[in-house]
C-alpha positions in Angstrom: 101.5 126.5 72.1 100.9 130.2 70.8 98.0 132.9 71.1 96.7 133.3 67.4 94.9 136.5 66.3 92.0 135.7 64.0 91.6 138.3 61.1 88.1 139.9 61.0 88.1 138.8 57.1 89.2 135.1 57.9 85.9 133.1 55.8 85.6 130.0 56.5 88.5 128.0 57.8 88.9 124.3 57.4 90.8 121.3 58.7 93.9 120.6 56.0 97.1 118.2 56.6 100.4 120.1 55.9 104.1 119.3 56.1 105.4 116.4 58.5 101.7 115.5 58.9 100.9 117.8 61.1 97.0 119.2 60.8 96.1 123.1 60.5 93.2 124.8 60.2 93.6 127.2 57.1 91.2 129.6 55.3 92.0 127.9 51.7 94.0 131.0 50.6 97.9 131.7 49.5 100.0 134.5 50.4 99.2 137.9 51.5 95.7 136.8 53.1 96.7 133.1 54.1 95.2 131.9 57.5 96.7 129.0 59.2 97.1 127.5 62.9 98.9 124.2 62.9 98.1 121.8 65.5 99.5 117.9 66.7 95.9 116.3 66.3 92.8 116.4 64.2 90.5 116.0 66.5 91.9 119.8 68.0 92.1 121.0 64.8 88.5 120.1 64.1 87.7 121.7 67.4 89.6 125.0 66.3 88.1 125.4 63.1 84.3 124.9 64.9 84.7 127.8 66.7 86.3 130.1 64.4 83.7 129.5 61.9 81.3 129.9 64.6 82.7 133.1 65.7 83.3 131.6 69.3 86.7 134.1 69.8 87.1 137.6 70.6 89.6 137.8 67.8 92.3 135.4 69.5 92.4 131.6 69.2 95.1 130.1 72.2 95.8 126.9 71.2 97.4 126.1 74.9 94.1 125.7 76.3 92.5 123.1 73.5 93.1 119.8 75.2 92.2 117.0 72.2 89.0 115.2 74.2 87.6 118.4 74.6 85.3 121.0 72.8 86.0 124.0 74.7 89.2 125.4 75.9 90.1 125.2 79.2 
């Protein structure tokens, strides 16, 4: 997986279903200021999007650690 760097100006992220089915957790925006992780399940995109809009991350998001049962990465 890869080590995502969360923009200080991200909003509020959400959980959306993009190409192939695969889910992502993306601001709602297009181009210049688009946001988006994509990730195999919902349930670790629902878990993703928690904590960025809970401002649980010191600016980075690694989505290696995010196991689908759990809340927190481990």
């Amino acid at each position: 997986m890869a080590l995502y760097k969360v923009p200080p100006n991200t909003g509020k992220v959400r959980v959306a279903m993009f190409h192939g089915g695969a889910y992502a957790v993306w601001n709602g925006k297009q181009g210049a200021n688009e946001f988006r992780i994509l990730v195999r399940t919902k349930r670790q995109a629902e878990a993703i999007a928690r904590a960025i809009n809970e401002k649980r991350h010191n600016g980075e998001i690694d989505t290696a650690g995010w196991s689908a049962f759990e809340e927190t990465p481990q």
